[in-house]
MIDOSE-1310 file (N, C-alpha, C; in nm, 2 decimals, decimal comma, always signed):
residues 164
xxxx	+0,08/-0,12/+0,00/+0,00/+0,00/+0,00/+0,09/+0,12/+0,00; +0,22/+0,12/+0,06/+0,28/+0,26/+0,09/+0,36/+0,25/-0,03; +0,38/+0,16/-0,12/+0,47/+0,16/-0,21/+0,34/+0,23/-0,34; +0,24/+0,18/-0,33/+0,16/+0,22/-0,44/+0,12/+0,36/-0,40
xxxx	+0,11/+0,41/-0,28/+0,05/+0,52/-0,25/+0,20/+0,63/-0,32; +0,31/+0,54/-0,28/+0,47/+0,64/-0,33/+0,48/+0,63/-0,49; +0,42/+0,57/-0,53/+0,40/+0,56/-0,70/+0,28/+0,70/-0,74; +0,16/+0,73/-0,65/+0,05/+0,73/-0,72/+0,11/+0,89/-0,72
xxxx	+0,19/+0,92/-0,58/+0,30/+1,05/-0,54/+0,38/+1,13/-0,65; +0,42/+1,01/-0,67/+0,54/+1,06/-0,82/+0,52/+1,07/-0,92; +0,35/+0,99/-0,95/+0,28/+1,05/-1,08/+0,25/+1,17/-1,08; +0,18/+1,20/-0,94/+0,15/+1,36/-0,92/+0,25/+1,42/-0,96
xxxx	+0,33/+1,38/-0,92/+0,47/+1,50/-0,89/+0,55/+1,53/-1,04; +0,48/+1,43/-1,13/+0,58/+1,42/-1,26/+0,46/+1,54/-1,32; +0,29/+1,53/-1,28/+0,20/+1,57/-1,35/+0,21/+1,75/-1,34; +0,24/+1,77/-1,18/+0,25/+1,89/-1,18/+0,36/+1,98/-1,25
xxxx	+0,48/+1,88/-1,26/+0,60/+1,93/-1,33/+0,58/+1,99/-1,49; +0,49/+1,87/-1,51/+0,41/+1,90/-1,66/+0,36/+2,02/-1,65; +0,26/+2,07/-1,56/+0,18/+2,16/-1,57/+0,21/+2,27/-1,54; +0,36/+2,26/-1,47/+0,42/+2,38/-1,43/+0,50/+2,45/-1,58
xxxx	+0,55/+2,34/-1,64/+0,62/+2,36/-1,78/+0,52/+2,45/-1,87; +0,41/+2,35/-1,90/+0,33/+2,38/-1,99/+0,27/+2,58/-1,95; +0,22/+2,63/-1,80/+0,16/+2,75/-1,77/+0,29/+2,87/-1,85; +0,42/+2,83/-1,77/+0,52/+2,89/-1,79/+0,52/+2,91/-1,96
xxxx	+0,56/+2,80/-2,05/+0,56/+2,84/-2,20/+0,43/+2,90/-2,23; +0,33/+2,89/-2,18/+0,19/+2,95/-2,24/+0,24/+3,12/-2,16; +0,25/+3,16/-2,00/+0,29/+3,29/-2,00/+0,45/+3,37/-2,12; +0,50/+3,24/-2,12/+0,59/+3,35/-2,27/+0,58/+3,34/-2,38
xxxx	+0,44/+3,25/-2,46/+0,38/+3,30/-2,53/+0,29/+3,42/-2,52; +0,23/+3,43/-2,41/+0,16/+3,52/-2,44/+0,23/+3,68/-2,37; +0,33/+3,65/-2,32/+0,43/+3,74/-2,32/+0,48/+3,84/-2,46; +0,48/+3,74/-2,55/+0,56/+3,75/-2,73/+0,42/+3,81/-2,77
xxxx	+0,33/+3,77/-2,77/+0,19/+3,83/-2,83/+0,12/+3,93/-2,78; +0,17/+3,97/-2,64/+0,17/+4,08/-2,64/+0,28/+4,19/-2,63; +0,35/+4,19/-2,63/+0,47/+4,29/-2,72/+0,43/+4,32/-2,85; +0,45/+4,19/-2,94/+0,38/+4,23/-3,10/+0,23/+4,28/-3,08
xxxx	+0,14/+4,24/-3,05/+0,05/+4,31/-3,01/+0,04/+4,52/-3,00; +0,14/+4,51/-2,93/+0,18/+4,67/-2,86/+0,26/+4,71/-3,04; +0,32/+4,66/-3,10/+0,34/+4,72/-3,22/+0,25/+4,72/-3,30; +0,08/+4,70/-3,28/-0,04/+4,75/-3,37/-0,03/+4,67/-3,48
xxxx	-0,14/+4,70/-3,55/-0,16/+4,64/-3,72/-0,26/+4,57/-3,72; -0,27/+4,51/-3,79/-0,39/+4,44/-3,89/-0,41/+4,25/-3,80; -0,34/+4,23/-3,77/-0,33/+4,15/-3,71/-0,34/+4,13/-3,56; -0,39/+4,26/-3,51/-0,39/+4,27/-3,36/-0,52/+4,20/-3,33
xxxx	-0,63/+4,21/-3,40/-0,74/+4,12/-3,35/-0,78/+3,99/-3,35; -0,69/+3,90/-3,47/-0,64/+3,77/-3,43/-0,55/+3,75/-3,32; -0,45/+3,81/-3,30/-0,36/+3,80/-3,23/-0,42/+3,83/-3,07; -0,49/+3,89/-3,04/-0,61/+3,93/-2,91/-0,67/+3,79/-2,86
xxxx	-0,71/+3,77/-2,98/-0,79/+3,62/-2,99/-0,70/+3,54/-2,96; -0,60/+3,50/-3,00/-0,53/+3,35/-2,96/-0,42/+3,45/-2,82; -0,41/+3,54/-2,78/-0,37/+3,60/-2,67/-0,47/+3,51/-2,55; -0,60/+3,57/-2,56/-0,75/+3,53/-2,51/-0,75/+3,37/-2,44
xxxx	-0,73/+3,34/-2,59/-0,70/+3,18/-2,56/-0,60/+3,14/-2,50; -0,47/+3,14/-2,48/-0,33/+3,14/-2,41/-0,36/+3,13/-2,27; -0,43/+3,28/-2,24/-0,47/+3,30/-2,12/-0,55/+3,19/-2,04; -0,68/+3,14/-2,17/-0,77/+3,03/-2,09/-0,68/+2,94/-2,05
xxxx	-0,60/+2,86/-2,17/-0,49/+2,75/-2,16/-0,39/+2,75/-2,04; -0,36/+2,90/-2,00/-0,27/+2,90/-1,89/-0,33/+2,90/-1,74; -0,51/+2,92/-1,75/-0,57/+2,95/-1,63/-0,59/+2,82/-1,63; -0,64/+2,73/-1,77/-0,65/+2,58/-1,72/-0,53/+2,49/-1,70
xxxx	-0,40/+2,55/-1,71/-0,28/+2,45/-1,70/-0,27/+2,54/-1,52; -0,30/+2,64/-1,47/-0,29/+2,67/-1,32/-0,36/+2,62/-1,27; -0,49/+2,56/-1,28/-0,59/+2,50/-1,20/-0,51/+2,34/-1,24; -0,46/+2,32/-1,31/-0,44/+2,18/-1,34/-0,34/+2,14/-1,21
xxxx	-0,25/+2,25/-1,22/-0,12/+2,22/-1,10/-0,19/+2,25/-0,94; -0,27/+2,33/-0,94/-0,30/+2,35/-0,85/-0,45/+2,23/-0,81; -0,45/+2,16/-0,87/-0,53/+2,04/-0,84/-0,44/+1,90/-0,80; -0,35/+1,93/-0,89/-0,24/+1,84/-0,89/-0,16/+1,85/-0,75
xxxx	-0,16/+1,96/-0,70/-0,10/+1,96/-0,56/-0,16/+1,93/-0,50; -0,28/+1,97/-0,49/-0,42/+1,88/-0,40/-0,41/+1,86/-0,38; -0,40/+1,73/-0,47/-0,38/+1,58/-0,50/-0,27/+1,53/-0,44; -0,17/+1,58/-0,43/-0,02/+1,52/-0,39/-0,06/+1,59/-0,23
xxxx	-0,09/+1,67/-0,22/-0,13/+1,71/-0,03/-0,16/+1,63/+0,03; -0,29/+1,60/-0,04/-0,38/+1,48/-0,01/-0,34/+1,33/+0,00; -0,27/+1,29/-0,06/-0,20/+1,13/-0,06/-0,10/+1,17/+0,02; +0,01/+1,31/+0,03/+0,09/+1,30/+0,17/+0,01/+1,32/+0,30
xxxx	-0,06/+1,38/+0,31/-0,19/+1,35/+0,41/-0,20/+1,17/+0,46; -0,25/+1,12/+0,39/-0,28/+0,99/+0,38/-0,17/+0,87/+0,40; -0,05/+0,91/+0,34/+0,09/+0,83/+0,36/+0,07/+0,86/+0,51; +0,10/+0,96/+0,56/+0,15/+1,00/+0,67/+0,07/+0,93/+0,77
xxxx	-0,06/+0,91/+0,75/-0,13/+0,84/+0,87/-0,10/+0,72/+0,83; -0,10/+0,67/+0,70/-0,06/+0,52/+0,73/+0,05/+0,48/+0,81; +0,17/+0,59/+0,75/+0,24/+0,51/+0,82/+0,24/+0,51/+1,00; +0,17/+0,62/+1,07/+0,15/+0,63/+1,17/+0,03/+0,49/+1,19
xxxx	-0,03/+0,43/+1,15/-0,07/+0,35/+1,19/+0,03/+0,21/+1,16; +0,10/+0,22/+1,06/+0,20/+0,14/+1,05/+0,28/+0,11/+1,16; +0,31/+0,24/+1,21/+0,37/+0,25/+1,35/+0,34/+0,15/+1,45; +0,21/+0,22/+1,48/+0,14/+0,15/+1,60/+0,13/+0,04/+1,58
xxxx	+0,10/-0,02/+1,47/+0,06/-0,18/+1,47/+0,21/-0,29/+1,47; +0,29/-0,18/+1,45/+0,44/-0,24/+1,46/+0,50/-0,26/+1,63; +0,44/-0,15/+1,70/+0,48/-0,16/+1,89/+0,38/-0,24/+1,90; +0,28/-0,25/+1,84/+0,14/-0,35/+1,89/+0,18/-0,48/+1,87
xxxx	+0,24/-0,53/+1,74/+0,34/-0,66/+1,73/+0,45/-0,69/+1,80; +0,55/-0,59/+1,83/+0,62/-0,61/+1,94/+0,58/-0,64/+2,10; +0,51/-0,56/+2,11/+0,45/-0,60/+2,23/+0,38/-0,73/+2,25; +0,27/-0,78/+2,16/+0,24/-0,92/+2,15/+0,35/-0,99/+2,17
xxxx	+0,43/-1,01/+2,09/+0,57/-1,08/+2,08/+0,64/-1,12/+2,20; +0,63/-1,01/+2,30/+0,71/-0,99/+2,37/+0,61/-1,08/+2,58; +0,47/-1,09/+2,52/+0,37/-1,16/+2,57/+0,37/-1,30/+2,56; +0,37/-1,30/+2,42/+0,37/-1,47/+2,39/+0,54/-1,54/+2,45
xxxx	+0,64/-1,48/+2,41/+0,81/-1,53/+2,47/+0,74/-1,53/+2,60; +0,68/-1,44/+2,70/+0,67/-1,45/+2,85/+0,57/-1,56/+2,88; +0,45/-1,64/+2,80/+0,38/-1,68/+2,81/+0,45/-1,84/+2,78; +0,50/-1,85/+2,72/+0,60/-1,95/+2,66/+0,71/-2,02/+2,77
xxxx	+0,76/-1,87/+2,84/+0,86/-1,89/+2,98/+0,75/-1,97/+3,02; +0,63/-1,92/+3,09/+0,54/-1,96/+3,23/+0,51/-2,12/+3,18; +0,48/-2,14/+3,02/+0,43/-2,27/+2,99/+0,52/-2,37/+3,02; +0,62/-2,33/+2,99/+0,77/-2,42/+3,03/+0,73/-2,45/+3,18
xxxx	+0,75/-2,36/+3,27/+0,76/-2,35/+3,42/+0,63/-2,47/+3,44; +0,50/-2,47/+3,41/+0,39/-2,50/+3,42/+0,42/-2,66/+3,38; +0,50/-2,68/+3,33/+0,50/-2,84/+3,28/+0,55/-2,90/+3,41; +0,67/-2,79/+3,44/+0,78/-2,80/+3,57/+0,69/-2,85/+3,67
xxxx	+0,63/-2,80/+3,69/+0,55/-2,79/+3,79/+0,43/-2,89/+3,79; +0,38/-2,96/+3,72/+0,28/-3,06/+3,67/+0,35/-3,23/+3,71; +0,52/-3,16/+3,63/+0,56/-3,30/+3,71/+0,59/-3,34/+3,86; +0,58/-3,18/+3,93/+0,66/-3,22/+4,06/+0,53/-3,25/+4,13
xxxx	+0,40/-3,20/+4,07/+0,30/-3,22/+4,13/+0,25/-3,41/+4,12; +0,32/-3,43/+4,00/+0,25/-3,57/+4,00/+0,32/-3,66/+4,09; +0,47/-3,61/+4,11/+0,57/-3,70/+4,19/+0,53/-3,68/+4,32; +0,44/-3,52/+4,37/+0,43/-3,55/+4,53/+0,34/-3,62/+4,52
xxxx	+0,23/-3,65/+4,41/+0,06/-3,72/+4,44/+0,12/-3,85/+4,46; +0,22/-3,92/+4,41/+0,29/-4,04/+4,41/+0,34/-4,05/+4,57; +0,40/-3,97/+4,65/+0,45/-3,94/+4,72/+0,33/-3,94/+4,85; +0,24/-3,87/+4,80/+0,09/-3,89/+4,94/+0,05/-4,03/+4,93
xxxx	+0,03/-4,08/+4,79/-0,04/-4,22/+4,78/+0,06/-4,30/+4,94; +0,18/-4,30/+4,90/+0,25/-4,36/+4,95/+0,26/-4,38/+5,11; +0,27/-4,21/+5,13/+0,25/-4,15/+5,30/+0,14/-4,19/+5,37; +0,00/-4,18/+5,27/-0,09/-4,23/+5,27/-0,12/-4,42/+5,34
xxxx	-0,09/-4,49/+5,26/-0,07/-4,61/+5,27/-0,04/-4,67/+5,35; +0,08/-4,62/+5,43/+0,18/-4,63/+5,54/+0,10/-4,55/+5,65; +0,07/-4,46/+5,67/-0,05/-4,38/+5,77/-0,17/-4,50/+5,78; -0,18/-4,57/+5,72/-0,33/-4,64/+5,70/-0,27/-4,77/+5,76
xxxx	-0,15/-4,84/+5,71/-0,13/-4,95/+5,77/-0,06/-4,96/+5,93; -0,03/-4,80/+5,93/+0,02/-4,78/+6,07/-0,10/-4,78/+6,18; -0,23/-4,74/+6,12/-0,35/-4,71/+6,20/-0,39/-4,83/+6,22; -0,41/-4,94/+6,10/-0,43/-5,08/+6,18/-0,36/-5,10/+6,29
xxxx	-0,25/-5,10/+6,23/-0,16/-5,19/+6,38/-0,19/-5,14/+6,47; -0,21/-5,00/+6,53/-0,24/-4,91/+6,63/-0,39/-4,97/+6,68; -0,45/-5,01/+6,59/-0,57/-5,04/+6,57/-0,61/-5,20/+6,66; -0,52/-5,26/+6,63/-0,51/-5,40/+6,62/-0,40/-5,41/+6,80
xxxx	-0,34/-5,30/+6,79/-0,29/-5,30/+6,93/-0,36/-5,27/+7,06; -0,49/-5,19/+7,04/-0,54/-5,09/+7,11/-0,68/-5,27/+7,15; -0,64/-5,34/+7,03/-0,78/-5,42/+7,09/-0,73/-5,53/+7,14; -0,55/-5,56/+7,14/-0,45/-5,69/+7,20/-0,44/-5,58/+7,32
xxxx	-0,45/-5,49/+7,32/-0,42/-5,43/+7,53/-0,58/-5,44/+7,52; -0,64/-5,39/+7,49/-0,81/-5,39/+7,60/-0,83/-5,53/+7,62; -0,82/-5,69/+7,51/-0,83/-5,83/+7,52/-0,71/-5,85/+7,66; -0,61/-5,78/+7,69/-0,50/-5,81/+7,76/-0,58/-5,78/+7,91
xxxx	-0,64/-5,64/+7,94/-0,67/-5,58/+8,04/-0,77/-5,68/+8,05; -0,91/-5,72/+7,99/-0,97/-5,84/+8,04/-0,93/-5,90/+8,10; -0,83/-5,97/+8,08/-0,80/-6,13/+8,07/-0,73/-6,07/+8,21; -0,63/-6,01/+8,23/-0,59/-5,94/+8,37/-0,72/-5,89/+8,47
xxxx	-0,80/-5,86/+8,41/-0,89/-5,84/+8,50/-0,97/-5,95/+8,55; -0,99/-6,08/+8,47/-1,04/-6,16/+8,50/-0,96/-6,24/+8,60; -0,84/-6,24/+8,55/-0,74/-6,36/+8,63/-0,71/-6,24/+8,79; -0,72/-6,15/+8,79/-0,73/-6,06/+8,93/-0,83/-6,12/+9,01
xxxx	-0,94/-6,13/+8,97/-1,11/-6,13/+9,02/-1,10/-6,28/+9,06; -1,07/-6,38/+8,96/-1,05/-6,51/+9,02/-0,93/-6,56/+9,12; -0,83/-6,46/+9,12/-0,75/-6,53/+9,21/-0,75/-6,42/+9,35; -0,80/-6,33/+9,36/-0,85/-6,22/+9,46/-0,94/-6,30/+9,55
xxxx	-0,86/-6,35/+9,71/-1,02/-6,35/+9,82/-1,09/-6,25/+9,79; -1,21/-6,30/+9,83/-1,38/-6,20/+9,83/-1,33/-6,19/+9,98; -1,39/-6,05/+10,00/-1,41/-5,99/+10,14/-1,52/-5,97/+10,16; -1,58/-6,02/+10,24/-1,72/-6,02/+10,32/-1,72/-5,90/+10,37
C-alpha cells in the first residue's frame, strides 16, 4: 500500500511538473503576443484572440497544477497516517511478541510444575498407605491391650479372696 500510495505520489509530482512547464511556456507565449501586439496592425485582432485563448490554456494549465497539488497534499496526508498506523501496529506486534516469549517462559515452568505435582501425588499415595497400615496396627494393638486388660482383670477377680 505505501509503495503504491509512493507511485501514485510521483505521478502527481511528474504531472504537476508538466503543468508547471506547460503555464510557464503559455505565460511566454503570451508574453511574445503581447509585445507584437503593442506594435499595432492588422493583425492585432487575431492575435487578441489567440492571446484570449493562451490565457484560458494557462488559467487551465494553473488550476491543473494547483489540483495536482491537492492531489499530492492529499496522498501525503494519507501516507503520513498510514504510516502512523504502521507505527502503532508495529509496537502493537512487538508488544504481543514480547507476551507470547513471556507466556511461553510460564508454559515451560507450568509443565515443571505438573511434574513435581504428579511426583508428590505419588509421594501422598505412598505416605498415605503407610498412615493407614500404621493405623491398623495401632488399631489392632489398642484391641490386643483392652483383650490383655480383660484377661488381667479376670485372672485378678479369680485369684483375689472375696471380702465379706
Amino acid at each position: 500500500l505505501r509503495g503504491q500510495m509512493k507511485g501514485e505520489k510521483e505521478a502527481l509530482s511528474r504531472r504537476l511538473e508538466q503543468c508547471v512547464q506547460m503555464a510557464e511556456e503559455l505565460r511566454g507565449e503570451k508574453e511574445a503576443l503581447v509585445r507584437s501586439l503593442q506594435g499595432g496592425g492588422a493583425v492585432e485582432e487575431t492575435l487578441k484572440g489567440e492571446v484570449e485563448a493562451m490565457s484560458l490554456r494557462a488559467s487551465g494549465a494553473e488550476k491543473a497544477r494547483d489540483d495536482a497539488r491537492g492531489e499530492v497534499d492529499a496522498l501525503s496526508a494519507n501516507l503520513r497516517a498510514l504510516e502512523g498506523e504502521r507505527d502503532a501496529l508495529a509496537e502493537e506486534l512487538g508488544y504481543a511478541t514480547t507476551l507470547r516469549q513471556k507466556l511461553e517462559r510460564e508454559a515451560a515452568g507450568v509443565a515443571e510444575l505438573r511434574k513435581r505435582m504428579q511426583e508428590l501425588e505419588v509421594e501422598q499415595e505412598h505416605a498415605l498407605e503407610l498412615l493407614g497400615d500404621r493405623e491398623e496396627e495401632i488399631d489392632d494393638l489398642k484391641a490386643t491391650v483392652q483383650e490383655q486388660k480383660l484377661v488381667f482383670q479376670q485372672a485378678l477377680l479369680t485369684h483375689t479372696p472375696a471380702t465379706a
